[in-house]
VEXTI-669191 format. One record per residue (C-alpha): x, y, z. Coordinates in steps of 0.25 Angstrom, whole numbers, plus 5000, padded with zeros to 4 digits. Example, Ala and Ser with C-alpha at 12.3 -4.5 7.8 and 13.67 -1.06 7.14 Angstrom:
504949825031 505549965029 
END
This chain:
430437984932 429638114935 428738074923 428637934928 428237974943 427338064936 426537984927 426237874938 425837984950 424738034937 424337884934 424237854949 423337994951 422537944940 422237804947 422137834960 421237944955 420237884948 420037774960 419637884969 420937874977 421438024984 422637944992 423537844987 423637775001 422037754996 422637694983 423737604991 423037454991 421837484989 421537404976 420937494966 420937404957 420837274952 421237164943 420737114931 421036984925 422236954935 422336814943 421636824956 422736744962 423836824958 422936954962 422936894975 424336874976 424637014971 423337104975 422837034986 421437084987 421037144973 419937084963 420237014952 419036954949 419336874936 420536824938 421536824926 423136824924 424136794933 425436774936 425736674926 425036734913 425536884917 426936814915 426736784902 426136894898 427236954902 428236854896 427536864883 427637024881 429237004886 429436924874 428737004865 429337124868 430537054862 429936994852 429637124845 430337204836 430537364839 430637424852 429237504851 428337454861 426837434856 425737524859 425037404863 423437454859 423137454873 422137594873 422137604856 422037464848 423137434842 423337314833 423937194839 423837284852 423037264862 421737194861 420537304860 418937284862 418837354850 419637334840 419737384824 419037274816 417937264826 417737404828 417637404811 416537274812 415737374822 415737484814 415337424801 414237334808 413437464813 413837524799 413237424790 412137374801 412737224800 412537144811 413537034805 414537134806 414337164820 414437014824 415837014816 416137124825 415537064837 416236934836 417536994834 417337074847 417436914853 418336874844 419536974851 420436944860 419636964873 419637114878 418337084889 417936984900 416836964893 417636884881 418136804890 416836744892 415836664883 414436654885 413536524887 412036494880 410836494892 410036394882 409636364869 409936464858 408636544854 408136614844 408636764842 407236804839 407036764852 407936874859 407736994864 407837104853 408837194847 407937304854 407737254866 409237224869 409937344864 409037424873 410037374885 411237444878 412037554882 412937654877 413737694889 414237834893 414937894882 415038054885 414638154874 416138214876 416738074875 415738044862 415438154852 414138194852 413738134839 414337994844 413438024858 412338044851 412337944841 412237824855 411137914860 410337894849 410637764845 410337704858 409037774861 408637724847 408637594854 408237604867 409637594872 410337684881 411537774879 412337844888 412538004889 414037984897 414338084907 414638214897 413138264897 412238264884 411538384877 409938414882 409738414866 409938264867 409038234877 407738244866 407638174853 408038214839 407238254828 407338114822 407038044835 408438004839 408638034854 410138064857 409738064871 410537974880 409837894888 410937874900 411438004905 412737984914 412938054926 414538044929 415438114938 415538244929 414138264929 414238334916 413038364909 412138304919 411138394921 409438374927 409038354910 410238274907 409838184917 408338194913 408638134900 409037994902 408537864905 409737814915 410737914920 412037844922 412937884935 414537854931 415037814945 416337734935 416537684921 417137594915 418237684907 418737764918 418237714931 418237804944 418837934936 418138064930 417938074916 418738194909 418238254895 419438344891 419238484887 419538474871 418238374871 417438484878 416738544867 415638674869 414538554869 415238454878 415238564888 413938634888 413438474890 414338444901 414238604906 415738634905 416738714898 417138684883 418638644881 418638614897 419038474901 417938394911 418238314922 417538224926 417538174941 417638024946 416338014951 416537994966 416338144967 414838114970 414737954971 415637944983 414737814987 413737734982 412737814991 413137934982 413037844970 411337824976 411437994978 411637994964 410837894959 409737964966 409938104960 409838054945 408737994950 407938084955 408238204944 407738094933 406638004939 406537924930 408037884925 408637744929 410337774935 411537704930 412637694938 414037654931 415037584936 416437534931 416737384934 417437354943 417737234955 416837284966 415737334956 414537254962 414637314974 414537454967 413337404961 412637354972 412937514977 412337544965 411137464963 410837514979 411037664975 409637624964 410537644950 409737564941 410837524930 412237494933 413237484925 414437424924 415537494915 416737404911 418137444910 418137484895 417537564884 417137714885 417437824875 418937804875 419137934882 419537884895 420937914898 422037814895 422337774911 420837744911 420437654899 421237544904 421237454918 420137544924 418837464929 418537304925 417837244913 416237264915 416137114915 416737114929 416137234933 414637204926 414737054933 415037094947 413937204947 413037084942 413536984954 413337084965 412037164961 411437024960 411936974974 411337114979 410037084974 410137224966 410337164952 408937174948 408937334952 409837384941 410537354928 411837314926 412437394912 413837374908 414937434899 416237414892 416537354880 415337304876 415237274860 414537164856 413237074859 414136964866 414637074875 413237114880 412536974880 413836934890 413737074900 412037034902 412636904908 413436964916 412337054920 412337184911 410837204907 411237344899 412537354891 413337494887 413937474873 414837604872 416037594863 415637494853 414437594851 415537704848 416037614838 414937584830 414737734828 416137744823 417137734835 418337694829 419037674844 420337754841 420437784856 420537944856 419037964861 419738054873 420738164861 419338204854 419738144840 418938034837 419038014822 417737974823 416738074830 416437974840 417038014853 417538174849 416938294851 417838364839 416838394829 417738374817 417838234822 416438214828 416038254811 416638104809 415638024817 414837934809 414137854819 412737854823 411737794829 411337684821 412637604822 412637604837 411037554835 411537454827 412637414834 411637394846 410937314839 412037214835 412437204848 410837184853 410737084841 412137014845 411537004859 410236934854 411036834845 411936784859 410636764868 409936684857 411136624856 411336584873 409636554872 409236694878 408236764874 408436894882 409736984886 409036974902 409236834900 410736834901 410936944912 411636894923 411836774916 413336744919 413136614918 413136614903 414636674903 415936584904 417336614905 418036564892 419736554891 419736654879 420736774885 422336774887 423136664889 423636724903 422136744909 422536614917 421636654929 420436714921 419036694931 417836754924 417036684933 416936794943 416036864931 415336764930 414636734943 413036734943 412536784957 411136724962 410236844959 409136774969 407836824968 408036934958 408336954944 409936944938 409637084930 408937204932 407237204936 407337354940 406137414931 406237574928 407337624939 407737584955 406937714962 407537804971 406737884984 406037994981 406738124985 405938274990 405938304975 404638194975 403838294984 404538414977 403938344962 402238344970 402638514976 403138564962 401938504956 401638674952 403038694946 403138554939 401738574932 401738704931 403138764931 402638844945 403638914953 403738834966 404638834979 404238714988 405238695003 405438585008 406238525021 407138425018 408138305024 409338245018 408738135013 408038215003 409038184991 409238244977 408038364979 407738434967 408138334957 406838264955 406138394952 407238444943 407038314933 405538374932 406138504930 407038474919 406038384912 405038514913 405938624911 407238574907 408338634913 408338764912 406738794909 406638844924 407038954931 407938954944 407138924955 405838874949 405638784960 406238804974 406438704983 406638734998 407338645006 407638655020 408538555028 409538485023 409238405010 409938275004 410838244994 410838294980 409938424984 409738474970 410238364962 410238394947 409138494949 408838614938 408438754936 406938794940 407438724954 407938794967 408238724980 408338804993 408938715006 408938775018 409738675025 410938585018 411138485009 411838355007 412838314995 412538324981 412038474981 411638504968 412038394961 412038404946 411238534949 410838564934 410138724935 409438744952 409938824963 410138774975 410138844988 410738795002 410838875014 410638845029 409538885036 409139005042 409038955055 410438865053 411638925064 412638885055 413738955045 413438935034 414738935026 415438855037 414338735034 414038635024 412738655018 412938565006 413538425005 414638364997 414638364980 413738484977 413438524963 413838394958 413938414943 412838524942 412638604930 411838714933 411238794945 411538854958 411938814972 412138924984 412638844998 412538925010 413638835015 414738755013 414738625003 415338495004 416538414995 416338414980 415738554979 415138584965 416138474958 415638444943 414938584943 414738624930 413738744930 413138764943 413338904950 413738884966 413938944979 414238864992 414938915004 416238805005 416638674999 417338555003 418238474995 418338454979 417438574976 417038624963 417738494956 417738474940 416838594939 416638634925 415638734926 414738844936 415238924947 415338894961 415638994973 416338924987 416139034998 417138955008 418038855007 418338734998 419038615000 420138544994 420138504979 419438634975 419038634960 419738504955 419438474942 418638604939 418538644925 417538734924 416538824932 417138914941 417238924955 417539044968 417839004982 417839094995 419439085002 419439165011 420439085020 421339075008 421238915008 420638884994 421938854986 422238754994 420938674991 420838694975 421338614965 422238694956 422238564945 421138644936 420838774940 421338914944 420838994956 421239144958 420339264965 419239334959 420039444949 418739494941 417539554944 416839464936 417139354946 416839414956 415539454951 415139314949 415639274961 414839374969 413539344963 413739204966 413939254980 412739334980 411939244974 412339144985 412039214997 410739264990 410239124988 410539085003 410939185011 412239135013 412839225025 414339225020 413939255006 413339375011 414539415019 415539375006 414539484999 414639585010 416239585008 416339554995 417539634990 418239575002 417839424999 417739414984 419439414987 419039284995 418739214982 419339104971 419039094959 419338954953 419238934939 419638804930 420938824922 420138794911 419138884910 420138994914 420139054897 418639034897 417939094909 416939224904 417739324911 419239304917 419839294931 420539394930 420539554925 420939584912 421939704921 422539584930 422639504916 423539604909 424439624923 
END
C-alpha cells in the first residue's frame, strides 16, 4: 500500500508540477486540461465547463469499447497480458505513425534517389489506420487541374521547411550536422534546439558546406546562448512550450554529458542539466515582449520565433504574441521530438497541431494581426499530403523533424533518452556514433520528394502556388474514415474560415516587425572613435526606466568586431546614472563596462556573456544600502561570463541558470542561484526560501549571520557546511575585496575590517555532484584523516 500511495503522490507531483501549480487547492477544479475526441454532450454532463472542441465518443461507443476488450480477454489463450505497443511498436499492437515497412520505403527512397519509391512510401502513410486529424480529412480541387510545369518549383517550396529543434545532446553531433548542412544547401532553415552549438560551426567548411544553423533557440536553460551564438542566425527561436513536454524543463542526464556537450552548454562533464519551465523569466506576455525585445536588440537584424504547444486557448496566446512583435509563430503539435522525453510526457500532453495551428489562424485573423507574422507548425509531418493540408489550415512554414531523422538512418527503436542508438543518430557514445551512416544528401533528397509531392497535389486541386491554398479551409472536408465508436466526431470547428476583411489570410510582413530604438542607438553615433578605431572610450549617461536592454545593441557590434573575447575588460564604459530599465546589460560581452549609480529594474545581466556590471546608490542617497533593493527580480538570467557587484540587495530568482558568471550582491529573495551549473556568486545577506534548487554546478557563499540560512535552502541537490580551507576562504575574500573595490560598498568594507570574525558568518554550498570534482577540497586533509 506504502508503494501504492507513493507512486501516485510522485505522479501527482509530477502533474501538478509541470502545470505551474504550487498548491493543490490551485489544482482542485480548475480544469487543466482538456478533452480530445470525447462527446461534447457527455462532457457537458460530466465536466461542465471544459473544451472539447471536436466532439467524438460517448457513452454509447465507450461501452462497447469496453464490451469488446471484456470478451476478449476471455477469448485468449494464456494469462500474460499484452504489452500493447503503446510507447515501442509492437506488431498487432498499437497503431504507430511510423511503422516498420514504411520506415524501410523511406530509407530506400533517399538511398537509391527514387521518387516512385517514396510515393509507395507516402501513400502507405494514408493507407494506415488513421493516427492524425488530418486523415480524417480529405482535400477538395479549387479548379481545373493544371499543368505541374506550372507550379511553383522544387526550389522555391522547399525553402519554407524546417527542421525543428533537435539539441546537440539529443542528436550526436554528426546527425546535428548533417541537417545543418543539408538544409542551408537548400535555402531551408534548421533548428540549433536549446543545447548551444560550437563557434567552429558558425563559418563555412573548406568545401563550402555550412553546418551552421540558421535558427538558434533560446529555451528556459539558456544554455549555450551567448552574444555570438546569437549573432549567427537568421531567426532566434524563444521555447515558451513544445509539443513533447509542454509547460516542463528539459533534463539532459549526466552519462550524455560528454567534455564537448558541456564546454557548449558551460557545465560540468558527467553532471546532469536541468532545465527549468520557462516561467522563470516569461511570467506574462509582457515578459514574453521583454524578451523579444532583448534578442532583438543584441542581433539587429534577426526575425524572433516564439513557440508554442497547441492547445484550446492557443489563439489568444498568439494574439499576445503577435502584440509582443515576434515575427513567426509556431505551432508545435503534440507529438514527435527526439524520443527522449520521459514516459509520463510522450503521451496525453498538449493537442494535435491541427487544433492548435487552426485556432491560432481563426483568432490572428479576427485580430487583424495575421498578416504580421507567420504561422509554422510541427508534429508528425511526413509526407507532401501532410504539408499541402497544414497551408490550408494556415501554416505557411512546415517543421519536418523525425521523418528527416529517418531518412538519415533512424530506425525508431525508441531508446534515444539510454544513449544506445544502434545507429549513431541520437547518442553521444562514440563507439555508436562510428555507426551513423546518414548524410546530408538523403535529407535533401527527402525535401525534395516532399516539395515535388506538393507540387503534384496543387497541379492536381488547380493551384499554381503553395500562397494560394494558405487559409484555404475551405478546401478540407470531414470524411467518416476513423473508429466505429467516433459517433459524435465534429471536425467542423477546424474548419471555420474567418473573414480576414481588408488584409491578406497569410503573412505580408517583409524583413521583420521593428521594435523602438533603446539608449544603445545614441550610444552606436558616441562610440563612433571605439567602433572605428577600437579607441578607449567612457561616455555617461542619465537614464529613466524606459530605457530597456542598454548595452546589448553595442555588444552585437562588439562581437561582430572583436568576437568574444578579442577586447579587454572595460574597453568601453558606460556610466549611468538613475535608474535604468529592464534587461541593463542584457547579453553584453567583454571590452564592455556598465557603472549605474542609481538602481535598476528586472533582468540584470541577463544572458551576460563576458561585461562587468557595477551598481551602487549614489553618493548623495540617505539610504543603507544592504537593507535596500538595488536590482530587480531574475538577475543573471542564464549568463555565461562576466561580472556583477550590487551594492544592495536583489530581487526573486537571483543568478538562476548561471553558468559562468562571477557575482556579488548584498541579499536575495526567493529561488536564488536555481539550476546553476557553473561561476561563483557571493550573498552578503540573507536569502530567501528555495535557496539553490536544482543547482548543479558553480558554487555559491552566503553571509548568516542570524543563523537563518538552513531554513531557506534546498537540501535536494547540494551540500552547505562552513568555510574549512584556506583556499576558500581566499576566494572568498577576493570576491569581497573586489566588491567593495568596485563600488565602495560600506558593509563590505566593515566585513573586511573583521574578517577573522565574519568569515565564520559564511556557507559554503556546493552541488553534490561536483563534490569529487572541485580543484581543491572542503575540507583539510588533517580534518579528513580525523
Amino acid at each position: 500500500m506504502k508503494r501504492y500511495l507513493d507512486s501516485v503522490n510522485a505522479g501527482l507531483l509530477k502533474i501538478i508540477s509541470k502545470m505551474g501549480i504550487s498548491v493543490i487547492a490551485s489544482y482542485r477544479g480548475a480544469y487543466n486540461f482538456e478533452a480530445v475526441g470525447l462527446s461534447r454532450s457527455m462532457v457537458a454532463d460530466i465536466f461542465p465547463g471544459m473544451a472539447s472542441r471536436i466532439s467524438g465518443i460517448g457513452l454509447s461507443g465507450i461501452a462497447n469499447k469496453v464490451a469488446k476488450q471484456h470478451t476478449r480477454s476471455f477469448e485468449d489463450e494464456g494469462n500474460v497480458l499484452p504489452a500493447g505497443g503503446f510507447y515501442r511498436y509492437r506488431a498487432g499492437g498499437e497503431t504507430h505513425g511510423h511503422a516498420g515497412h514504411l520506415i524501410h520505403l523511406l530509407q530506400t527512397a533517399v538511398t537509391k534517389d527514387s521518387y516512385s519509391t517514396y510515393r509507395k512510401y507516402s501513400d502507405g502513410v494514408w493507407q494506415m489506420p488513421p493516427t492524425s486529424l488530418r486523415q480524417l480529412m480529405t482535400v477538395r480541387p479549387g479548379g481545373d487541374p493544371v499543368g505541374i510545369e506550372e507550379v511553383e518549383s522544387i526550389t522555391e517550396i522547399r525553402k519554407r521547411f524546417v527542421t525543428p529543434g533537435m539539441s546537440l545532446g539529443a542528436l550526436s553531433p554528426e546527425a546535428h550536422e548533417a541537417l545543418n548542412i543539408a538544409m542551408n544547401r537548400i535555402g531551408a532553415k534548421s533548428d540549433s534546439g536549446e543545447g548551444g552549438e560550437d563557434p567552429q560551426r558558425f563559418h563555412a567548411k573548406a568545401n563550402g558546406d555550412n553546418p551552421n544553423s540558421a535558427i538558434k533557440q533560446v529555451a528556459s536553460g539558456r544554455f549555450g546562448v551567448t552574444a555570438e551564438y546569437l549573432n549567427h542566425c537568421r531567426e532566434l527561436e524563444i521555447k515558451v512550450a513544445q509539443g513533447a513536454k509542454p509547460g516542463e524543463g528539459g533534463q539532459l542526464p549526466g552519462f550524455k554529458v560528454t567534455e564537448m556537450i558541456a564546454k557548449l552548454r558551460h557545465a560540468t562533464p558527467g553532471v546532469t542539466l536541468i532545465s527549468p519551465p520557462p516561467h522563470h523569466d516569461i511570467y506574462s506576455i509582457e515578459d514574453l515582449a521583454q524578451l523579444i525585445y532583448d534578442l532583438k536588440q543584441i542581433n539587429p537584424t534577426v526575425r524572433v520565433c516564439v513557440k508554442l504547444v497547441a492547445a484550446t486557448g492557443i489563439g489568444t496566446i498568439a494574439a499576445g504574441v503577435a502584440k509582443a512583435k515576434a515575427d513567426v509563430i509556431l505551432v508545435s503539435g503534440h507529438v514527435g521530438g527526439t524520443g527522449a522525453s520521459p514516459q509520463s510526457s510522450i503521451k496525453h500532453a498538449g493537442v494535435p497541431w491541427e487544433m492548435g495551428l487552426t485556432e491560432a489562424n481563426q483568432i490572428l485573423t479576427l485580430n487583424n494581426l495575421r498578416h504580421r507574422v507567420t504561422l509554422r507548425t510541427d508534429g508528425g509531418i511526413r509526407t507532401g499530403r501532410d504539408v499541402v493540408m497544414a497551408a490550408m489550415m494556415g501554416a505557411e512554414e512546415y517543421g519536418i523533424g523525425t521523418a528527416a531523422l529517418i531518412a538519415m538512418g533512424c530506425i525508431m527503436v525508441r531508446q534515444c533518452h539510454s544513449n544506445t542508438c544502434p545507429v549513431g543518430v541520437c547518442t553521444q557514445d562514440e563507439r555508436l556514433r562510428e555507426k551513423f551512416g546518414g548524410s546530408p544528401e538523403k535529407v535533401v533528397t527527402l525535401f525534395s520528394f516532399i516539395a515535388e509531392e506538393v507540387r503534384e497535389i496543387l497541379a492536381a486541386l488547380g493551384f499554381r502556388k503553395l500562397d494560394e491554398v494558405i487559409g484555404r479551409t475551405d478546401l478540407l472536408a470531414q470524411i467518416s474514415r476513423g473508429a466505429e465508436e467516433l459517433d459524435d466526431l465534429d471536425l467542423n470547428p477546424l474548419l471555420v474560415q474567418a473573414d480576414p476583411g481588408n488584409f491578406a489570410r497569410s503573412s505580408t510582413r517583409e524583413g521583420r516587425n521593428e521594435v523602438p530604438d533603446t539608449l544603445d542607438a545614441q550610444i552606436e553615433k558616441d562610440a563612433v572613435p571605439f567602433l572605428e578605431r577600437s579607441e578607449k572610450m567612457q561616455l555617461a549617461y542619465n537614464v529613466r526606466n524606459t530605457m530597456r536592454t542598454i548595452g546589448a545593441r553595442i555588444s552585437s557590434h562588439i562581437v561582430k568586431k572583436w568576437g568574444m573575447a578579442g577586447l579587454p575588460p572595460g574597453h568601453l564604459t558606460l556610466r549611468l546614472r538613475g535608474t535604468c530599465g529592464q534587461s541593463l546589460g542584457a547579453f553584453a560581452v567583454q571590452g564592455l563596462r556598465i557603472e549605474v549609480y542609481g538602481e535598476a529594474n528586472d533582468y540584470v545581466g541577463k544572458g551576460l556573456s563576458g561585461a562587468t556590471i557595477i551598481l551602487r546608490p549614489t553618493a548623495a542617497s540617505k539610504i543603507v544600502a544592504r537593507d535596500n533593493t538595488i536590482i530587480g527580480n531574475t538577475v543573471l538570467y542564464g549568463a555565461t561570463a562576466g561580472k556583477l557587484f550590487a551594492a544592495g540587495q536583489g530581487g526573486e530568482r537571483f543568478a538562476v541558470r548561471n553558468s559562468g558568471a562571477t557575482a556579488v550582491v548584498e541579499g536575495c529573495g526567493s529561488n536564488g542561484c536555481e539550476y546553476m551549473t557553473g561561476g561563483a556568486v557571493a550573498i552578503l545577506g540573507a536569502v530567501g526560501d528555495n535557496f539553490a534548487a536544482g543547482m548543479t554546478g558553480g558554487m555559491t557563499f552566503v553571509y548568516d549571520a542570524d543563523r537563518m540560512f538552513e531554513r531557506h535552502v534546498n537540501p535536494d541537490s547540494v551540500v552547505w557546511q562552513r568555510i574549512a580551507t584556506l583556499h576558500w576562504q581566499g576566494v572568498l575574500r577576493a570576491l569581497v575585496e573586489e566588491h567593495a573595490r568596485e563600488t565602495n560598498s560600506v558593509f563590505a568594507l566593515e566585513l573586511l575590517s573583521h574578517w577573522p570574525a565574519e568569515v565564520g558568518n559564511f556557507w559554503q554550498v556546493v552541488p553534490k555532484e561536483m563534490l569529487k570534482r572541485l580543484s581543491h577540497p572542503l575540507i583539510s586533509a588533517r580534518a579528513a584523516a580525523e
